[in-house]
KOLSE-21285 format. One line per field, with one value per residue (C-alpha): chain; x, z, y. Coordinates in nm, 4 decimals. Layout:
! KOLSE-21285
unit	[A,...]
east	[X,...]
up	[Z,...]
north	[Y,...]
! end
This chain:
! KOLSE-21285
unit	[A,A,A,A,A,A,A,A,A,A,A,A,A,A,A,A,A,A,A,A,A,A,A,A,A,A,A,A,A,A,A,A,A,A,A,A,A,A,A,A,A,A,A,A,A,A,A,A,A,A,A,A,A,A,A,A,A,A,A,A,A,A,A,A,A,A,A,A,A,A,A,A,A,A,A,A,A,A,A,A,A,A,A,A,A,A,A,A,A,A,A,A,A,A,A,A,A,A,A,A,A,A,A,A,A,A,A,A,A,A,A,A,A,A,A,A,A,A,A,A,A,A,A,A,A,A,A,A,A,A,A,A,A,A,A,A,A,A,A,A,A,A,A,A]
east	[-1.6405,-1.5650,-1.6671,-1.4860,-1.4618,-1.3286,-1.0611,-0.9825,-0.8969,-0.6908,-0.5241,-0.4596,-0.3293,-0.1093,0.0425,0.0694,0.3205,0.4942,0.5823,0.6693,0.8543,1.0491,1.1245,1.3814,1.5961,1.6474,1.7603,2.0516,2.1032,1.9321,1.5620,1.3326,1.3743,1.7648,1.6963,1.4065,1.7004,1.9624,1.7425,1.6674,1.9848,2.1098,1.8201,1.8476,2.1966,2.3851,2.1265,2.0993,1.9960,1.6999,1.5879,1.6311,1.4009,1.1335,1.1643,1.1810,0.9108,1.1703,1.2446,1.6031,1.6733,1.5719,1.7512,2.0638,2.0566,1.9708,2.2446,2.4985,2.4347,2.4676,2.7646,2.9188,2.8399,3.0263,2.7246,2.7028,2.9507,2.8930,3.0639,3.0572,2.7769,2.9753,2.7075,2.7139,3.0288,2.8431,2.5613,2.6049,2.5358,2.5249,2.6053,2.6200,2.9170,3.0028,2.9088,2.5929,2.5135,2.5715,2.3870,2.0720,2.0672,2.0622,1.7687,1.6104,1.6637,1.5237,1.1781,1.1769,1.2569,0.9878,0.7125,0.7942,0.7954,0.4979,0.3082,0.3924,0.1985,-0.1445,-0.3981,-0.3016,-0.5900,-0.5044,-0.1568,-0.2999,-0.5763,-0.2446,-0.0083,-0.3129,-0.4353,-0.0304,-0.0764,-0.4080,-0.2051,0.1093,-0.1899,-0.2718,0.0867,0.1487,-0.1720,-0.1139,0.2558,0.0951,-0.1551,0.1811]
up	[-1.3716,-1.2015,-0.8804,-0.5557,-0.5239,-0.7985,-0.7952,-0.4365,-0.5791,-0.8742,-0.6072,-0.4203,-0.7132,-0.8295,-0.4504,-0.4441,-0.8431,-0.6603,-0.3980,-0.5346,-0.7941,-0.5082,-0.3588,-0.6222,-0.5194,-0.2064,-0.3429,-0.4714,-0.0823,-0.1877,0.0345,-0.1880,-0.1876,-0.2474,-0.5766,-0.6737,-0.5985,-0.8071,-1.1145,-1.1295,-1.0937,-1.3532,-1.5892,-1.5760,-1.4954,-1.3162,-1.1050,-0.8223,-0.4623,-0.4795,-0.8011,-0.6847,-0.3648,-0.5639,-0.8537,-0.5801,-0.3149,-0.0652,0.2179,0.2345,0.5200,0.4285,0.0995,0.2227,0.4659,0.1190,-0.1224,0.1753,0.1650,-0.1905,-0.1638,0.0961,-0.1429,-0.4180,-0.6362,-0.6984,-0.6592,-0.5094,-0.7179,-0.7104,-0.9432,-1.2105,-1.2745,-0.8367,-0.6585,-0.3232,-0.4709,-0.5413,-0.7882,-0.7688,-1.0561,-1.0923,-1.1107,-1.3326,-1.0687,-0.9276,-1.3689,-1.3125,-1.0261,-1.1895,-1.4801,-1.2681,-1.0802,-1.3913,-1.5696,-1.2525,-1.2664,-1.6261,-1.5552,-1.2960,-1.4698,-1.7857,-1.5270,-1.3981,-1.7317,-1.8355,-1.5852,-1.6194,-1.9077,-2.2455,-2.2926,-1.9411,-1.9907,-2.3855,-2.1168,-1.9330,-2.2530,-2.4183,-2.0967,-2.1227,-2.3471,-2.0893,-1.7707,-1.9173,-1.9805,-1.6243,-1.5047,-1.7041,-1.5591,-1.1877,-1.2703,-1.4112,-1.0804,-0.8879]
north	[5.4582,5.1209,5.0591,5.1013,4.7053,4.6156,4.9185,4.7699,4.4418,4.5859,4.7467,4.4727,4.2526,4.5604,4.5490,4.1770,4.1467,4.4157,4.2464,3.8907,4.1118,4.3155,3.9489,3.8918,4.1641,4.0242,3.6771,3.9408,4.0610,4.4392,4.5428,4.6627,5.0059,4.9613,4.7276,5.0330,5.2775,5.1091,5.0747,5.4116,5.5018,5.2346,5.3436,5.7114,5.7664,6.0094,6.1813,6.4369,6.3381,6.5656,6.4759,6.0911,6.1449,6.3095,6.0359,5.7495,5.9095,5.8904,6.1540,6.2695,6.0998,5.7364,5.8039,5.9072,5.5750,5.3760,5.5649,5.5093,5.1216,5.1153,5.2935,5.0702,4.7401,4.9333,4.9410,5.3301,5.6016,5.9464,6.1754,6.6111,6.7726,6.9157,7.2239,7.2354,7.1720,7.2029,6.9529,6.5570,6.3142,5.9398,5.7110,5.3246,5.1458,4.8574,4.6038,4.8079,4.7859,4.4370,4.4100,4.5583,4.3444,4.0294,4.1811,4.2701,3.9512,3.7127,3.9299,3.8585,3.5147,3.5086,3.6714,3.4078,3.0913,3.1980,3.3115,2.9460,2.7922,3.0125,2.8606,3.0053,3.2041,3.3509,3.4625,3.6140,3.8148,3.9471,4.0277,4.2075,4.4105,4.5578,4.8569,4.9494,4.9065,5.0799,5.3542,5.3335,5.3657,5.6846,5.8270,5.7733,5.9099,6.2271,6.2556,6.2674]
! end
């Protein structure tokens, strides 16, 4: 077991990537959450607004406030659940597709700029520790 400083500053460098990598969707006009929204959307397709809050960790009120911004930039559509007429699903649109990939493509772009600039043997640490923090990921999903 590691100890509790060292999990504090894996933590805290976890919390920091986020961040610079949520900073890109705002160069694209999208908070945050509404850039973590679209991708899911984009990536999973058509899904359910309760399914979405419980994927996204969102309450249904913040959620609705996010979908109806996406909405209003034309970047998903709200559509009737075909198995639930009384029950909606929200889809991306060709531009909210669009949208994503952009996003998607400046993190990359980001990640590779700043990879470059690390020593070699650095960035090799990082690209090898992947498989082991992909491990991590799925675990802390599975906690959930």
């Amino acid at each position: 077991m590691t100890d509790t400083e060292t999990l504090s500053k894996l933590r805290g460098v976890i919390s920091r990537l986020a961040r610079e990598l949520n900073a890109t969707a705002t160069a694209e006009g999208l908070t945050p959450t509404q850039a973590s929204v679209l991708g899911l959307i984009a990536f999973r397709g058509p899904l359910g607004l309760t399914e979405l809050a419980q994927l996204e960790g969102l309450n249904p009120t913040m959620l609705s406030r996010v979908v109806g911004r996406l909405t209003e930039l034309g970047l998903i559509q709200r559509d009737p659940n075909p198995d639930d007429l009384r029950a909606i699903r929200v889809e991306a649109t060709d531009a909210g597709r669009h949208l994503h990939e952009r996003v998607k493509l400046l993190r990359t772009e980001a990640i590779g700029s700043c990879l470059d600039q690390l020593p070699a043997d650095t960035a090799k640490t990082i690209i090898d520790a992947l498989p082991a923090l992909d491990e991590l990921a799925q675990a802390m999903r599975a906690s959930h």
